[in-house]
N, C-alpha and C positions, 0 to 999 in steps of 0.2 A: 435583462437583469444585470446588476452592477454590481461585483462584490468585493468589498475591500478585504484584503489575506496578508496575511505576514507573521512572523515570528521573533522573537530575542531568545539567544541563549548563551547563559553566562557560564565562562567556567574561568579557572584557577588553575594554573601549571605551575609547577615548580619547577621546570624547566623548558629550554623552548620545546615544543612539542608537534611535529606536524600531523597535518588534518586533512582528511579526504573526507566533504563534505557533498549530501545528495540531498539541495535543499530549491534548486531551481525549480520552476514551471518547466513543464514536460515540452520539449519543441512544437508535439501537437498543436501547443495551447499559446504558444507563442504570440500568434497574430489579434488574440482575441485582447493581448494588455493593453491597458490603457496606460498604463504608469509601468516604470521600467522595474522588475525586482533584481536589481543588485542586491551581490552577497556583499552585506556592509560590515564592517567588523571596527571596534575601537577597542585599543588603538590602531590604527589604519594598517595597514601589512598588505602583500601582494593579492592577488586574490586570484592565481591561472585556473580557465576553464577547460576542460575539455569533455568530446562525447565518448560515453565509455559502449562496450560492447553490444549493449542491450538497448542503444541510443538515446540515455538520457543525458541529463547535460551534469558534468560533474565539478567539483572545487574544491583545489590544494591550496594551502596556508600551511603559514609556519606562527604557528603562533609565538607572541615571546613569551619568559617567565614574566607571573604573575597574572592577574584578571584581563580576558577579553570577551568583548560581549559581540556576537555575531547575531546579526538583524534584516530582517528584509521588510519592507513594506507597500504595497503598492494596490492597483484596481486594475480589475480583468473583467469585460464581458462574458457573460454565461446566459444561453437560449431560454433559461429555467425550464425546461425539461425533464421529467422524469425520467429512473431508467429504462432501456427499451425493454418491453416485454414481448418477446416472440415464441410464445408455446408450439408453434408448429415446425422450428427450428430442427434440422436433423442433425444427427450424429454422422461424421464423416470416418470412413474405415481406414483405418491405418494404412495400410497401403494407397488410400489416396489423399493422402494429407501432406501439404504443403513440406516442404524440407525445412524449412524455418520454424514449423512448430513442434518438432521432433523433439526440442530441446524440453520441453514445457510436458511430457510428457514422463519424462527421468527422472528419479527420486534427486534428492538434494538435501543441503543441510539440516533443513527444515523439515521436511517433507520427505517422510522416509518411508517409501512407497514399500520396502521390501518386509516392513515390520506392519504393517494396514491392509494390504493385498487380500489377503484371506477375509478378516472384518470386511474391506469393502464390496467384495463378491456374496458375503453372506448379506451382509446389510439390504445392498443395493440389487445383486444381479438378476430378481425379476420384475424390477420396473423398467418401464417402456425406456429406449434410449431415447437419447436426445435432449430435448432441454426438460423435458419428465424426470427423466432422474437426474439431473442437475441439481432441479430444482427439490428434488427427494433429500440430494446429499444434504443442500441449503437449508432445507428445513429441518433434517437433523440434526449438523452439526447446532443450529439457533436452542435448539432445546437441547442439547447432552452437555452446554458449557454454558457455566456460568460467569455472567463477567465480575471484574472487580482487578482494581488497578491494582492491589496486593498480592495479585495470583501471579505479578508478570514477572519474569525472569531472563535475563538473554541466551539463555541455554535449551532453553524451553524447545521441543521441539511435538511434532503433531502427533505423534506416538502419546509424549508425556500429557500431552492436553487433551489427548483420547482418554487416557488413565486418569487424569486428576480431575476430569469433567470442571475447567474452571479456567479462566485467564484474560483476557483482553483482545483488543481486537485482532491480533495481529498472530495469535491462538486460532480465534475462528478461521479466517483464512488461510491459515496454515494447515488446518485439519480436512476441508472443502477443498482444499487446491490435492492434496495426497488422496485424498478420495477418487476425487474425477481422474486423474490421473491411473489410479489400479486399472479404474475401468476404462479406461483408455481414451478419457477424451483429453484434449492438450487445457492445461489449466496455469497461470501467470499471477503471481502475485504484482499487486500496487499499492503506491502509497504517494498524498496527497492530504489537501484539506478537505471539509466535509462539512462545514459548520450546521448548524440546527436552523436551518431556513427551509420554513415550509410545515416545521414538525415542530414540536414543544421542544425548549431548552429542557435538556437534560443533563446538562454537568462542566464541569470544567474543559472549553476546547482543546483540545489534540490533534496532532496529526493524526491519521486514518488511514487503518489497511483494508481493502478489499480485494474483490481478485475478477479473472475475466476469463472465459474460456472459448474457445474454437467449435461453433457449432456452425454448420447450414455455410460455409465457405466466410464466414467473419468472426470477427470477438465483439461477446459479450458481456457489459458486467453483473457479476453477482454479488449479493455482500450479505453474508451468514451471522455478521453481528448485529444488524439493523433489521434483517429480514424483510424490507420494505424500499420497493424503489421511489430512491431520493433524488432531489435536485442540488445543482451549482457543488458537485465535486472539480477540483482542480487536480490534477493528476500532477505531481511531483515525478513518480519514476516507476519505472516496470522491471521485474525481475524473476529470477525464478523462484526463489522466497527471500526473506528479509535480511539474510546476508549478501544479497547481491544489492540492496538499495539502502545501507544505515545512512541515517540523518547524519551521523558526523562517525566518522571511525578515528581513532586515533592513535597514533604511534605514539604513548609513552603516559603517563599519567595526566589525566586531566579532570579536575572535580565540578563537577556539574554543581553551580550554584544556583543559579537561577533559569525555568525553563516556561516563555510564555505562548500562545499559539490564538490568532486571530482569524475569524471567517466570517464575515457579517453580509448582510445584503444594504445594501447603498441605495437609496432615491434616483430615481431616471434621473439623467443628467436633462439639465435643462436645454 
């Protein structure tokens, strides 16, 4: 499968303004491009990359005052694949769990394990471990939140989106990733593209959060707003929730004018 992805986003400074942007193909996904995505920006300005902690690939700019519109566009290989489903998957015991997924286990800005702890032991703590209650958590967060792009907030965090039963995508896997985490399994937020290939269009493209977690000695993904594995995700960045991976952060005012997001499936190449 072929799929053409990319973005435009426009914004307005009133002064120069620098940017730390998390809008790369994830290294994973590197080899599968067909076309190169450059982070392109008009009018043209520096663009330094580097890989930040969590090993994604990241990008500084200075933007100047006034309008720049920052763009990618390009075609990646994708196996068309659905996600793995492996229900015999076990839970791994803390004490033998890798040192690198320790982190993924921590509350965080997001995901605030110390305020859900109790909810998720009531919730969840007599289903089977392993990918049983994962998949417990998955199906509850899909039904206790409703979406709708009015609900979102940047402040938002899996506490309030427990309380307000409502938000976007990036709500559900904030709420799933603090869950599995109480009960101790290691859980990772991501975000990439997602497009509707495979499954009925359903609305305006976005970038997309879902999440992955540590079962059976690998990561897998889960995704509590679609509740359904999908095909040709392009993984953008991983993190431990969505303040470790914004689309653009920025130092100083900068107004969001225009924001477009592409994921299509392409024809075999010839």
């Amino acid at each position: 499968m072929r799929v053409r992805a990319g973005y435009e986003i426009i914004y307005d400074c009133p002064a120069p303004t620098p940017m730390m942007l998390c809008l790369s193909v994830h290294p994973s996904r590197r080899d599968d491009l067909e076309t190169a995505d450059w982070v392109r920006t008009d009018p043209m300005v520096d663009v330094h990359q580097y890989i930040d902690r969590f090993g994604n690939i990241c990008s500084r700019i200075l933007a100047p005052p006034g309008r720049i519109a920052i763009s990618a566009d390009f075609v990646i290989r994708d196996p068309g694949q659905l996600d793995e489903v492996a229900p015999y998957a076990l839970q791994t015991a803390v004490p033998d769990l890798p040192d690198e997924t320790l982190v993924y286990l921590l509350g965080s800005r997001y995901c605030e394990t110390d305020r859900l702890s109790d909810i998720a032991w009531a919730l969840f703590g007599q289903t089977p471990q392993g990918w049983s209650r994962v998949q417990a958590v998955v199906d509850y967060v899909h039904e206790h939140i409703t979406f709708g792009y009015e609900h979102a907030r940047p402040t938002k965090g899996a506490f309030e989106a427990y309380q307000e039963r409502r938000g976007v995508c990036r709500d559900y896997a904030h709420l799933a990733i603090a869950f599995c985490r109480c009960l101790n399994i290691p859980a990772r937020y991501c975000t990439g593209y997602l497009g509707d290939i495979g499954v009925p269009v359903v609305g305006v493209m976005d970038f997309s959060a879902w999440f992955e977690v540590y079962l059976g000695g690998r990561w897998y993904i889960f995704d509590a707003r679609n509740h359904r594995p999908r095909m040709a995700r392009v993984l953008i960045a991983r993190g431990r929730d969505a303040a470790d991976v914004p689309i653009a952060h920025t130092f100083g005012q900068a107004n969001l004018v225009n924001f477009q997001v592409i994921s299509e499936e392409l024809p075999a190449a010839a």
